[in-house]
C-alpha positions in Angstrom: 141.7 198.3 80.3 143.2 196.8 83.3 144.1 198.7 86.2 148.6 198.2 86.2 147.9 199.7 82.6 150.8 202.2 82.2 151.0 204.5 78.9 154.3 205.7 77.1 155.1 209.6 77.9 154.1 210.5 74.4 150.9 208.2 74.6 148.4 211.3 73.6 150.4 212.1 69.9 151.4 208.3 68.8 147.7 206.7 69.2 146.2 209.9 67.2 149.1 209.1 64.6 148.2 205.1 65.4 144.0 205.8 65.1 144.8 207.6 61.9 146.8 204.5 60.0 144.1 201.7 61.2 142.2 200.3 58.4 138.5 200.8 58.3 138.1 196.8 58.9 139.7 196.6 62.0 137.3 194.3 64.8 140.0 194.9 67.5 143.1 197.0 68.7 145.5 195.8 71.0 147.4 198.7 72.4 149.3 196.8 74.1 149.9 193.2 74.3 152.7 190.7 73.6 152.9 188.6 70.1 153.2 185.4 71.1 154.4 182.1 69.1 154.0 184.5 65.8 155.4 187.5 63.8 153.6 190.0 63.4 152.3 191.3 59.7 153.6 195.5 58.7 150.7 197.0 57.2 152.6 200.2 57.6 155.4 202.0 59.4 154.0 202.0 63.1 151.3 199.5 61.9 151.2 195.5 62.2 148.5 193.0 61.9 148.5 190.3 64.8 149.9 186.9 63.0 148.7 183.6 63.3 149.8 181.2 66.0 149.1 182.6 69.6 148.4 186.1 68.0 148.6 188.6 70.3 148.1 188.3 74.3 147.5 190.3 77.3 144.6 192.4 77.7 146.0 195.3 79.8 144.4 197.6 77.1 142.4 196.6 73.7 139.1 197.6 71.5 136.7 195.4 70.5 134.6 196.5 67.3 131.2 194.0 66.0 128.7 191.5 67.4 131.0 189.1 65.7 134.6 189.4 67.1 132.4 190.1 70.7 130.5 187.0 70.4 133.3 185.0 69.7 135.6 186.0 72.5 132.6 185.3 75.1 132.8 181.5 73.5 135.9 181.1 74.2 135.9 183.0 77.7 133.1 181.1 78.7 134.6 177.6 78.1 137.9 178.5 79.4 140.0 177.0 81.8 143.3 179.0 81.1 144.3 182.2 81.7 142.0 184.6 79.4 144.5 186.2 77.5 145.6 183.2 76.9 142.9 182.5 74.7 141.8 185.6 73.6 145.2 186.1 70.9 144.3 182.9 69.1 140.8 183.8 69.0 141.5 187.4 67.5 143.5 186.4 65.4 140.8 185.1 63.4 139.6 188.7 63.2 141.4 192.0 61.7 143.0 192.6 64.8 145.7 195.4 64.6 148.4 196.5 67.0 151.0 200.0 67.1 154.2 199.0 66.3 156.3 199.2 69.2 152.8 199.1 71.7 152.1 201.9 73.1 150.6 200.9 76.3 152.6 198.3 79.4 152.0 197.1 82.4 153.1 198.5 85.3 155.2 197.1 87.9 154.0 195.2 91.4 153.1 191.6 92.5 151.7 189.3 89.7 148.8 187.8 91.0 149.7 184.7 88.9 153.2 184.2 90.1 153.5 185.9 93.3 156.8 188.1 92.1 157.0 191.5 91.7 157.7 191.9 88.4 159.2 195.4 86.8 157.3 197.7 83.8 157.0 196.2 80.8 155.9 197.2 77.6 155.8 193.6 75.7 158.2 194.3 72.7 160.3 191.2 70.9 163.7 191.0 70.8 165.7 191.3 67.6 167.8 188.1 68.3 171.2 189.6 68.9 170.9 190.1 72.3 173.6 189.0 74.6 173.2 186.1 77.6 175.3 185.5 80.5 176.2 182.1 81.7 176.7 182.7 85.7 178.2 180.3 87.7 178.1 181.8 91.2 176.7 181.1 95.1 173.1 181.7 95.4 173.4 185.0 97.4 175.4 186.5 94.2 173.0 185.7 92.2 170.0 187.3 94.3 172.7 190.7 94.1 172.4 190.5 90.6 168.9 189.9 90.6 168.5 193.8 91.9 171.2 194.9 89.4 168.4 193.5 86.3 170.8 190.4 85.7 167.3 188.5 84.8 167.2 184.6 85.3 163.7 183.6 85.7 160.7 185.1 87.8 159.2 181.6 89.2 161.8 180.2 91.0 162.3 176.6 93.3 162.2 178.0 96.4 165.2 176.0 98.2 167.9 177.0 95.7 166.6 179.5 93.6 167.5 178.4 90.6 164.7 179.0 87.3 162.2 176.2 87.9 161.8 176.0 83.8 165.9 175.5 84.1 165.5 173.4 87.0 163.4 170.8 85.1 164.8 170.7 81.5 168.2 169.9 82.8 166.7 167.2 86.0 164.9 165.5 82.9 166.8 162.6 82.2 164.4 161.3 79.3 165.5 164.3 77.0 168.2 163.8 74.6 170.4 166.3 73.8 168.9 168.0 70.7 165.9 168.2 72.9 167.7 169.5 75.8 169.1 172.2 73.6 165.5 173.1 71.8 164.2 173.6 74.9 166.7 175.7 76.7 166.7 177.6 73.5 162.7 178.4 74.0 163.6 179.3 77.7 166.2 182.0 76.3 163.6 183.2 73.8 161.1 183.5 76.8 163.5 185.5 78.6 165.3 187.7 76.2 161.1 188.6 75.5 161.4 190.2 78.5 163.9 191.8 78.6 163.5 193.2 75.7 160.0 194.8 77.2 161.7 196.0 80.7 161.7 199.9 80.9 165.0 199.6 82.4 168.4 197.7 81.2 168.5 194.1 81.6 170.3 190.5 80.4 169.8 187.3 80.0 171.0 185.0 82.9 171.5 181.3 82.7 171.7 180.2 86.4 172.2 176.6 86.7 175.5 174.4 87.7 174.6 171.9 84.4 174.9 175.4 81.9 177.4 175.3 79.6 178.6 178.4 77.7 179.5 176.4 74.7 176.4 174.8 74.2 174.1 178.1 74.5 176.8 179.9 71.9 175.5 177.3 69.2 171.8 178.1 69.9 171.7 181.7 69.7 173.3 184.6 67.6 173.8 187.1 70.2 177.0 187.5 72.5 177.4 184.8 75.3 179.4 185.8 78.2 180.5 182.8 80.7 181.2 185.0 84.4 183.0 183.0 87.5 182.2 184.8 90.3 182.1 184.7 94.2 180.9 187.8 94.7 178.3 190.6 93.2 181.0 192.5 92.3 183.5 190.5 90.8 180.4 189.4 88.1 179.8 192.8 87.3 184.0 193.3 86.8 183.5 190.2 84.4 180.5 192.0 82.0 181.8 194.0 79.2 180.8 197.7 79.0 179.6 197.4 75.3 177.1 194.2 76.8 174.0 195.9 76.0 175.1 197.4 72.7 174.9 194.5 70.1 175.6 195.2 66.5 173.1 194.6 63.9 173.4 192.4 61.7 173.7 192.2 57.8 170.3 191.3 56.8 170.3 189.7 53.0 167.2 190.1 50.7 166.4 188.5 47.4 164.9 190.5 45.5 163.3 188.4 42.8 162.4 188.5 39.4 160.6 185.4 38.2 156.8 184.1 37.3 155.0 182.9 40.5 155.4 179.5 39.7 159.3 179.8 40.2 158.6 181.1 43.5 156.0 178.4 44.6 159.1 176.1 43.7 161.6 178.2 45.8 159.3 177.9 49.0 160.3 174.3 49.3 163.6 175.5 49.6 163.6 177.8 52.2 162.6 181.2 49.9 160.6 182.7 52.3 157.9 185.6 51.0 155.9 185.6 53.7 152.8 183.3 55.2 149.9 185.6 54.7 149.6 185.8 51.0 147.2 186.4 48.3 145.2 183.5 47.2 144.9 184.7 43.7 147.9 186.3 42.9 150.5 184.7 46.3 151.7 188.2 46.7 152.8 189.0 50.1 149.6 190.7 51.8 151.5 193.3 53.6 153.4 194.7 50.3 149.8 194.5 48.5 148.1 196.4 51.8 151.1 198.6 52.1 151.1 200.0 48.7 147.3 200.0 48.2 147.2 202.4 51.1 150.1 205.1 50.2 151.7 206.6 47.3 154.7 207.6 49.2 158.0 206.4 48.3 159.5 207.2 51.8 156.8 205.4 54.0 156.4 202.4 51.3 160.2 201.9 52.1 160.3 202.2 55.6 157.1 199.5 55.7 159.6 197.3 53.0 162.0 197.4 55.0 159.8 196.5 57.8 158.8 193.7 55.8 162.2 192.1 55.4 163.1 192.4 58.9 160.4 190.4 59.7 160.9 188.0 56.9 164.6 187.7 58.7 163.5 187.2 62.1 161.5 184.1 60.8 163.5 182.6 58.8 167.2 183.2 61.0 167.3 180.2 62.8 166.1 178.0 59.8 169.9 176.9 57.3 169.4 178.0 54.3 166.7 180.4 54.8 166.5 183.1 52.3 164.3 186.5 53.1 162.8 187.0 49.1 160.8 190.0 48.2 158.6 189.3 45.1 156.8 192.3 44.2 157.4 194.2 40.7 156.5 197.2 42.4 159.6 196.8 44.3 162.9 198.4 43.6 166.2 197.7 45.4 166.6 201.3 46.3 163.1 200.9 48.1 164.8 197.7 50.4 167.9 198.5 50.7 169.2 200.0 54.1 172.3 200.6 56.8 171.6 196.6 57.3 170.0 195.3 54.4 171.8 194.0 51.8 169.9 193.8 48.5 170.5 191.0 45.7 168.4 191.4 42.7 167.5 188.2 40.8 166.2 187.0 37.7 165.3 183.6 36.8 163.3 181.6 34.7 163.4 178.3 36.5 163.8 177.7 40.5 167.4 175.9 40.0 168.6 179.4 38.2 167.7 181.3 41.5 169.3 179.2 43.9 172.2 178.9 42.1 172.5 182.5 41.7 171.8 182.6 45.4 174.7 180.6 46.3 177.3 182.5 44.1 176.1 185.2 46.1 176.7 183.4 49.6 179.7 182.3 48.6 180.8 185.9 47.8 179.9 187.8 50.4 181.3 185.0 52.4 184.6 185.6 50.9 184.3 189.4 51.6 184.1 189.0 55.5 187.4 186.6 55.0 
């Protein structure tokens, strides 16, 4: 445990309730952390497994568990020459490494002894997508107001102008073209809107930079963009709508399907999306197969379903065509279905009968927000 380590107020009662849902395999616990470059996997409501990718990084508080997973992270701390959390989620995520769901311990806020800033409490959660970003064109000395006011546009910043040195280079880069330019101002926003979404306190998104365009960032992300003109702190907060910070959810469509595996296998290649970790025998999703193998009870199988397909939705939302599919005869719509989820049962015999099922389903519910 590191020494900023900072524990939510009901830190004693949601780790016993945590402790108490962790599977009997588990080689490390990450309390708290930050899932980085994957989803993570619901085991159960308040319960994820770290994902593939970057796993999960940060080691302001973990468990290790087995000669094994210990061995292996010395290996990789020994031949380091990054940052040790940097290489520690990979490596973990190897292992049966497990994390609460939201983390249940942040770090507090000082001077990072990386970047130099003081940076505010954070407890590492990811953003659902929807937030909103703010496009501010404004003198430097407005936007160092706003800075205090949790308008957040970057913690390492060039220190003549103070614009976001990530910013700062992607737009000076004259070799990128503009699909490029776009995919990596839409990483920066993701970066950001990461960290906002773990700040204790209320915060947005700010694009600082004279080259931003409000146009362009409204075609990279779902979430409100607000373009604010200002000459003075003030008159940007006038320009920032009350209801900001209060994005609506949005309509979340399932398939539910009904078809032999080999129908689904087909599907895959077209954007039907089940999950990554699955089953080598049977390709069921491992989360649904974990998640009813460890309770009989309808109420917590839905709320870990439901889990399920949210996660399904985040990975799959920025992908056209992308459809979140639930495969599991176990499943009922009743068990999906929610104030945002929209459930669509299908049966099929053959991949083309899906899709096209799919798309007369599209094409209706497009016609009912018309």
């Amino acid at each position: 445990m590191e020494d900023d380590a900072v524990f939510m107020d009901t830190f004693a009662e949601d780790v016993r309730e945590f402790l108490g849902k962790v599977p009997q395999d588990w080689q490390c616990l990450m309390l708290g952390g930050q899932h980085v470059n994957s989803q993570p996997i619901p085991v159960l409501p308040g319960l994820v497994r770290a994902g593939g990718g970057g796993g999960i990084q940060r080691t302001h508080c973990y468990a290790l568990r087995g000669r094994e997973v210990m061995k292996a992270l010395y290996g990789v701390w020994s031949n380091a020459a990054v940052h040790c959390d940097w290489v520690m989620g990979p490596c973990m995520a190897k292992f049966n490494t497990y994390a609460p769901d939201p983390f249940l311990v942040g770090q507090s806020d000082g001077p990072s002894d990386i970047s130099g800033h003081k940076n505010p409490t954070k407890f590492w959660r990811s953003p659902s997508g929807n937030e909103p970003v703010a496009v501010l064109h404004a003198p430097k000395h407005v936007m160092e107001a706003l800075r205090a006011k949790n308008w957040h546009g970057g913690y390492t910043r060039d220190p003549a102008t103070g614009i976001d040195v990530g910013l700062r280079d992607l737009f000076a880069d004259a070799k990128l073209s503009p699909d490029e330019r776009d995919a990596k101002l839409k990483e920066w926003i993701n970066m950001i809107q990461w960290e906002v979404a773990s700040m204790t306190e209320q915060a947005i998104c700010t694009i600082w930079h004279p080259a931003a365009r409000a146009d362009v960032v409204r075609r990279l992300i779902r979430g409100k963009v607000v373009e604010v003109i200002a000459n003075s702190p003030e008159e940007a907060l006038q320009q920032l709508p009350q209801d900001i910070h209060t994005p609506q959810r949005e309509t979340i469509h399932v398939a539910l399907l009904r078809a032999p595996r080999q129908v689904l296998e087909a599907l895959r290649d077209h954007g039907w999306h089940s999950g990554h970790w699955r089953d080598e025998v049977t390709g069921q999703d491992n989360g649904i197969r974990r998640l009813f193998g460890a309770t009989g009870n309808k109420t917590l199988r839905s709320q870990g379903i439901r889990d399920i397909a949210r996660t399904l939705h985040a990975e799959v939302s920025h992908n056209q065509g992308g459809v979140v599919t639930i495969w599991a005869d176990e499943v009922s719509p009743d068990m999906v279905a929610d104030e945002d989820i929209r459930v669509h049962e299908i049966h099929a015999a053959t991949a083309e009968e899906a899709i096209a099922k799919w798309a007369g389903i599209v094409k209706q519910s497009k016609e009912a927000v018309a």
